[in-house]
C-alpha positions in Angstrom: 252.1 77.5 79.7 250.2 80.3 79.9 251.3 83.7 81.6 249.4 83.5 84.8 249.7 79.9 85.5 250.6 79.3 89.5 248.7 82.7 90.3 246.0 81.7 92.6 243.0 84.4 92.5 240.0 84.7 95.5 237.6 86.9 94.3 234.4 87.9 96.9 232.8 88.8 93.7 229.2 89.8 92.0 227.8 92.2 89.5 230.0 93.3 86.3 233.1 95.0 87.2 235.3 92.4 89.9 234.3 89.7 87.2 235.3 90.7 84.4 239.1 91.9 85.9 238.9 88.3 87.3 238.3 86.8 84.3 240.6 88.4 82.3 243.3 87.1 84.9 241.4 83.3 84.0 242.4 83.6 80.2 245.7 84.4 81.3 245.8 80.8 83.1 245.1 81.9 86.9 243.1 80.0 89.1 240.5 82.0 90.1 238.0 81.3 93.4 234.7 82.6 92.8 232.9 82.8 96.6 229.4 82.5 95.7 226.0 83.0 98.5 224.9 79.6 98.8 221.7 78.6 96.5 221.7 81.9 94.8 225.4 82.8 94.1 226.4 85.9 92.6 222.9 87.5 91.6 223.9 88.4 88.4 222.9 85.0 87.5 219.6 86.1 87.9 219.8 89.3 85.2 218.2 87.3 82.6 217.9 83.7 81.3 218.5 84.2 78.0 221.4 81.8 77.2 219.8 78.6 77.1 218.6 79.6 80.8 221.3 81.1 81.6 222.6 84.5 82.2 223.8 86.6 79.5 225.9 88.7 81.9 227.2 85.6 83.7 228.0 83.8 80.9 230.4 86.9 79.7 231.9 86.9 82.6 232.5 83.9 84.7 233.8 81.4 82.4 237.4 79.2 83.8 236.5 80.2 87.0 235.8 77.9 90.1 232.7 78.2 92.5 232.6 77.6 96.1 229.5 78.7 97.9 230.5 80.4 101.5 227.5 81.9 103.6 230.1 84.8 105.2 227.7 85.1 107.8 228.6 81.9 109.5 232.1 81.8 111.2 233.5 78.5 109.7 232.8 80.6 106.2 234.7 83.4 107.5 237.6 80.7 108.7 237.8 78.9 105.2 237.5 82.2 103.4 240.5 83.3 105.6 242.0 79.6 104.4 242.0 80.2 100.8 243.2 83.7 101.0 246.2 82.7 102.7 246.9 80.6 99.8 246.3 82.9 97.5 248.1 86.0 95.7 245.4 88.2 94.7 242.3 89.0 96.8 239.0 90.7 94.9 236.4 92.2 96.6 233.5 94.4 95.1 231.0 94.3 98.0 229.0 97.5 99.4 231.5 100.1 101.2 232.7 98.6 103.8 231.1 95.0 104.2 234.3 93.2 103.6 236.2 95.3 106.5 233.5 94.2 109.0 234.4 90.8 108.1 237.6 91.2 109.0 239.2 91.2 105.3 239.8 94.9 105.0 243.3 94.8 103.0 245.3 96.2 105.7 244.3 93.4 107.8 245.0 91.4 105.1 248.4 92.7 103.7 249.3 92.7 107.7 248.9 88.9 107.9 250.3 88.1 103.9 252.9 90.4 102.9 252.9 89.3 99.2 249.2 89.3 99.0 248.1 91.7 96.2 244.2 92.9 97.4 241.8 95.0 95.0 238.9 96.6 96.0 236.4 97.8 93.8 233.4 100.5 95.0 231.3 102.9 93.2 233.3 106.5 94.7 236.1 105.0 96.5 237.0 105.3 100.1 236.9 108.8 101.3 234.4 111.5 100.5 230.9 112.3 101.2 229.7 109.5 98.0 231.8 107.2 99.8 228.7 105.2 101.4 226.4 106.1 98.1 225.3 103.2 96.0 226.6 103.4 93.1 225.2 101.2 89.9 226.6 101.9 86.2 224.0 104.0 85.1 224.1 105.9 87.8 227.6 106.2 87.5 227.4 107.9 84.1 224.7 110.3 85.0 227.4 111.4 88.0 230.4 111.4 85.9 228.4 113.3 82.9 228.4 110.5 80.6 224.7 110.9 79.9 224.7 114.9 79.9 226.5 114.6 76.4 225.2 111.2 74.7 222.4 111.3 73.2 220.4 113.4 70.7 220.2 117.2 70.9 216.4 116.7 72.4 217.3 114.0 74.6 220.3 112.6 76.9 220.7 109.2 76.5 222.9 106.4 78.6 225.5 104.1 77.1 224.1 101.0 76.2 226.6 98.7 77.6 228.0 99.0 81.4 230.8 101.0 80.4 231.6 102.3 84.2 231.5 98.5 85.3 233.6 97.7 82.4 236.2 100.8 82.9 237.0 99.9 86.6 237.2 96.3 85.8 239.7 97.3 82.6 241.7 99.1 85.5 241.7 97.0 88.5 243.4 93.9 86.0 245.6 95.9 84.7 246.5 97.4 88.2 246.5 93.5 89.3 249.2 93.2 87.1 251.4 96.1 87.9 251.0 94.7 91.5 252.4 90.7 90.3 254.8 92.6 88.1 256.6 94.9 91.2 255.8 92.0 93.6 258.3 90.2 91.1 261.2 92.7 91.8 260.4 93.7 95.8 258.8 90.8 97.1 256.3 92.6 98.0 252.6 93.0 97.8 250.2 95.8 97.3 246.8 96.9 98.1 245.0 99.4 95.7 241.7 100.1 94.6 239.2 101.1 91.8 236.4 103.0 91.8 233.8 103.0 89.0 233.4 106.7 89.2 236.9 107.7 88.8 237.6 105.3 86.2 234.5 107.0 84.3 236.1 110.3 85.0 239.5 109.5 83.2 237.7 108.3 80.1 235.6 111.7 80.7 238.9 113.8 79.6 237.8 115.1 76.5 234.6 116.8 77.2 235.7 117.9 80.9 239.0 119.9 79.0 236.9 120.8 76.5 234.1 122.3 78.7 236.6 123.6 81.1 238.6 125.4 78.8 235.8 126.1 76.2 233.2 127.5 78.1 230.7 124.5 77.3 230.2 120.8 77.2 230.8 118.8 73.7 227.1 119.1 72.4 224.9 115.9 72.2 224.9 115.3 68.7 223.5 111.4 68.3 225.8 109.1 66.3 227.9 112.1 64.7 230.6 113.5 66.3 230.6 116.8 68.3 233.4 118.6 67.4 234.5 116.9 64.3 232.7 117.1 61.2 231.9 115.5 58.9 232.3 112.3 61.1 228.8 110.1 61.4 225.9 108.6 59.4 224.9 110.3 56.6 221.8 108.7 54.0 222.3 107.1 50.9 220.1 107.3 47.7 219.0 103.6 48.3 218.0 104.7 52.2 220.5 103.4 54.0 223.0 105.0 56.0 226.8 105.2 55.5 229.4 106.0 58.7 232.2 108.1 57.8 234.9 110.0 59.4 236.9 113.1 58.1 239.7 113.4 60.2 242.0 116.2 58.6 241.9 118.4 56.1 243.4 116.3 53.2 240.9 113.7 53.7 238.2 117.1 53.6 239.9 117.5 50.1 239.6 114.2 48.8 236.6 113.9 50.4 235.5 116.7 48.3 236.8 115.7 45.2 236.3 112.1 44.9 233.2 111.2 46.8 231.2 114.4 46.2 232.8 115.5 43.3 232.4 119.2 44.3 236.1 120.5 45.2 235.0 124.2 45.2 233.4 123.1 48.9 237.2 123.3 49.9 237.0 127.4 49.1 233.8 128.1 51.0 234.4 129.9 53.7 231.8 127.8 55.4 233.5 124.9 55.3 237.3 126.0 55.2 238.2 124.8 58.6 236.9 122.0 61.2 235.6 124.9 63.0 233.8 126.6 60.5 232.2 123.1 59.3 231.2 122.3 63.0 229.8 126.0 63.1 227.6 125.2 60.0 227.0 121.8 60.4 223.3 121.4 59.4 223.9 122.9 55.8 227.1 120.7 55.4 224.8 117.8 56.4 222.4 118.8 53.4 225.0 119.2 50.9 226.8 115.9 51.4 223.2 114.1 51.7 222.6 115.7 48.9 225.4 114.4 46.8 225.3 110.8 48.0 221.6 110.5 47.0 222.9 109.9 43.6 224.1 106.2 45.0 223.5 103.4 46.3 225.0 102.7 49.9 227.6 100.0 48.3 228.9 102.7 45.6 229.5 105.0 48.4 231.4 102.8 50.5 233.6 102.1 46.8 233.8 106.0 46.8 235.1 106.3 50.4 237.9 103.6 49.9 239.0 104.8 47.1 239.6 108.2 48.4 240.9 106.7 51.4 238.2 108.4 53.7 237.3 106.0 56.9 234.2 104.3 56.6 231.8 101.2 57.9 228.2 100.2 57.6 226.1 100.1 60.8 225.2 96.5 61.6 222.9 95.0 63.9 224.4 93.1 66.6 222.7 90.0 64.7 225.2 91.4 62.1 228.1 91.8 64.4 227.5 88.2 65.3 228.0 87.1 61.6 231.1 89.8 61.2 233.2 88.5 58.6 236.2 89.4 60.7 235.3 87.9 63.1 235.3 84.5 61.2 238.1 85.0 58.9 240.1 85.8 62.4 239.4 82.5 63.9 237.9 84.4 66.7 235.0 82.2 67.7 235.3 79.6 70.8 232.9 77.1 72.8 232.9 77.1 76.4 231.3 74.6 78.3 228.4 75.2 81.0 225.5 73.6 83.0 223.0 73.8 79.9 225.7 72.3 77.2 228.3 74.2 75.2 227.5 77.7 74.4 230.3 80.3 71.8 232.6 82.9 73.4 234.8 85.6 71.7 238.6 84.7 72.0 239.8 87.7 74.2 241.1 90.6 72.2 245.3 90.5 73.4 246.3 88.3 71.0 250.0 87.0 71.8 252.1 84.9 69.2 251.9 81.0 71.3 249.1 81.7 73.4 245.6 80.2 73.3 243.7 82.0 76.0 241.9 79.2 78.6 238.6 79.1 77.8 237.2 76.9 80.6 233.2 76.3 81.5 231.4 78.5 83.3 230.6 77.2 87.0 226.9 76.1 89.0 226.6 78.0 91.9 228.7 75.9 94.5 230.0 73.3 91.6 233.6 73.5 93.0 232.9 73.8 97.2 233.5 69.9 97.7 237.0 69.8 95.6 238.3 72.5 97.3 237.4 72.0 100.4 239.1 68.6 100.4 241.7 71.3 99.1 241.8 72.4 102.3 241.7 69.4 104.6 238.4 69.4 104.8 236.4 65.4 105.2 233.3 64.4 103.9 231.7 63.9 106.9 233.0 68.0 107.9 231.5 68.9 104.4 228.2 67.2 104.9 228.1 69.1 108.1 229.2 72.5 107.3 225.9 72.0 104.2 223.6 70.9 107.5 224.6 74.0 108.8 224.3 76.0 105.8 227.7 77.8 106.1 228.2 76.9 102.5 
């Protein structure tokens, strides 16, 4: 049994950020409704065909879930929309500011009606404020929050290569889906809460926003390094490639010193006493350590770093990644079914003693609208007509 079995999810659903949180709650063995626009469905399909043809975005994110195709236009859509939420125990709903409220599924009309429904809404700024109507996309979202103003190089700002507002407010609207199930446990009650992407961006923006409100500036934009730690980033080896390391304190700096450079006077300069001070003079730092690790190849430094106990990795590729011996030796590799034949998925990350995650196909657009229909009462001859009218 896994922990969410008998939670029934409906999730009005597209993009990145509602499907992830709802597929998080699918590994956990809910039963999650996907309502799909008929023909198209979610048009994140359409991102890229990469995966055999499919999506690669869709593919990370919709597997164990069920499709049913629903034109919301059309009334009877509305009515078996209304249908499965009342069945349900969590509504999802990531559609443009205010769309779901004009059709009639705003979550106080919802919680009115179902008392232990839990509903989640997901917008770009949340509701209230002058962005409240804005569109909001991820990268967007990080040049508003000030992601982008401090990643990057010194010359140039740079976004995060992966959707990490999407991903943020879909971290925080599962786990707020399941601080809802756990108090509906001990009241009986529902809730209704929601998620923006911005605001989830701006608690991950803590750092730099204390540092630049109480510093005076903004963390500078310092490329893979780190911008107030140091040293903490690539550096070259003498065979050309680069090492990552991380000095964290300052007996790692003294080990660091004495067992990978093999120069502890560096401890004694005044230039590179403190954290501060090596920040400060972080260029001529960068020249000295370069300097000494030129003398090896990239695999004797790494030797060097473990040995003196100083953090450390090699930068792969994600082709590299892919292959991660980790990954492997962890058993963390799955196949999931789909339209164009079984395709390999990443066990998710919670791993708990007696629990393998389900790991279900991903859905066709529409591929579960005639089971649960009949679900719901619904004939074949009703079916066929509700597809003649294109409701679904």
């Amino acid at each position: 049994m896994l922990p969410l079995d008998g939670i029934t999810v409906v999730s009005l659903e597209q993009a990145v950020a509602a499907p992830f949180a709802a597929r998080q709650l699918a590994d956990l063995g809910a039963r999650v409704i996907k309502i799909e626009r008929p023909g198209s469905g979610d048009f994140a399909r359409a991102y890229d065909t990469t995966v055999n043809g499919l999506c690669s975005h869709f593919v990370w994110l919709n597997r164990s879930k069920e499709s049913i195709s629903l034109d919301l236009k059309h009334a009877e859509a509305q009515t078996i929309l209304a249908q499965l939420v009342a069945g349900s125990d969590v509504f999802i709903q990531n559609l443009a500011p205010g769309a779901a409220d004009r059709l009639g599924f705003s979550s106080a009309t919802l919680r009115e009606r179902h008392p232990r429904l839990i509903t989640c809404t997901i917008s770009g700024y949340g509701t209230g404020g002058s962005y409240q109507d804005k569109k909001a996309y991820d990268l967007l979202v990080q040049a508003e929050s000030g992601v982008i103003s401090i990643t990057g190089t010194p010359e140039s700002p740079a976004k995060v290569a992966i959707s990490i507002a999407d991903i943020a407010a879909g971290m925080y609207a599962y786990t707020g889906i399941l601080t809802a199930l756990f108090q509906r446990e001990r009241t009986g009650e529902g809730a209704a809460f929601e998620v923006s992407l911005f605001e989830a961006l701006a608690e991950w923006m803590g750092f730099p926003a204390y540092y630049a409100g109480y510093g005076g500036k903004a963390p500078a934009r310092s490329g893979a390094s780190h911008a107030t730690i140091m040293p903490y980033g690539p550096f070259d080896t003498g065979d050309g490639k680069s090492i990552f390391l991380a000095v964290q304190n300052e007996r790692e700096w003294v080990s660091f010193c004495a067992n990978v450079l093999e120069q502890p006077e560096l401890t004694s300069d005044p230039r590179f006493s403190t954290n501060a001070a090596r920040v400060e003079h972080r260029d001529a730092l960068h020249q000295v350590i370069e300097a000494a690790l030129s003398r090896f190849d990239v695999n004797q430094v790494e030797q060097r770093l473990e040995t003196a106990g100083i953090a450390n990795s090699q930068m792969r590729t994600v082709e590299d990644f892919l292959a991660h011996p980790q990954l492997k030796e962890r058993n963390r590799w799955r196949e999931v079914g789909s339209a164009v034949g079984p395709l390999w998925a990443l066990r998710p990350p919670v791993t708990m003693d007696g629990v393998e995650p389900r790991m279900d196909p991903i859905p066709a657009v529409g591929e579960h609208t005639n089971a649960i229909l009949a679900e719901l009462g619904y004939s074949a001859a009703a079916v066929a007509g509700l597809r003649r009218q294109g409701a679904i």
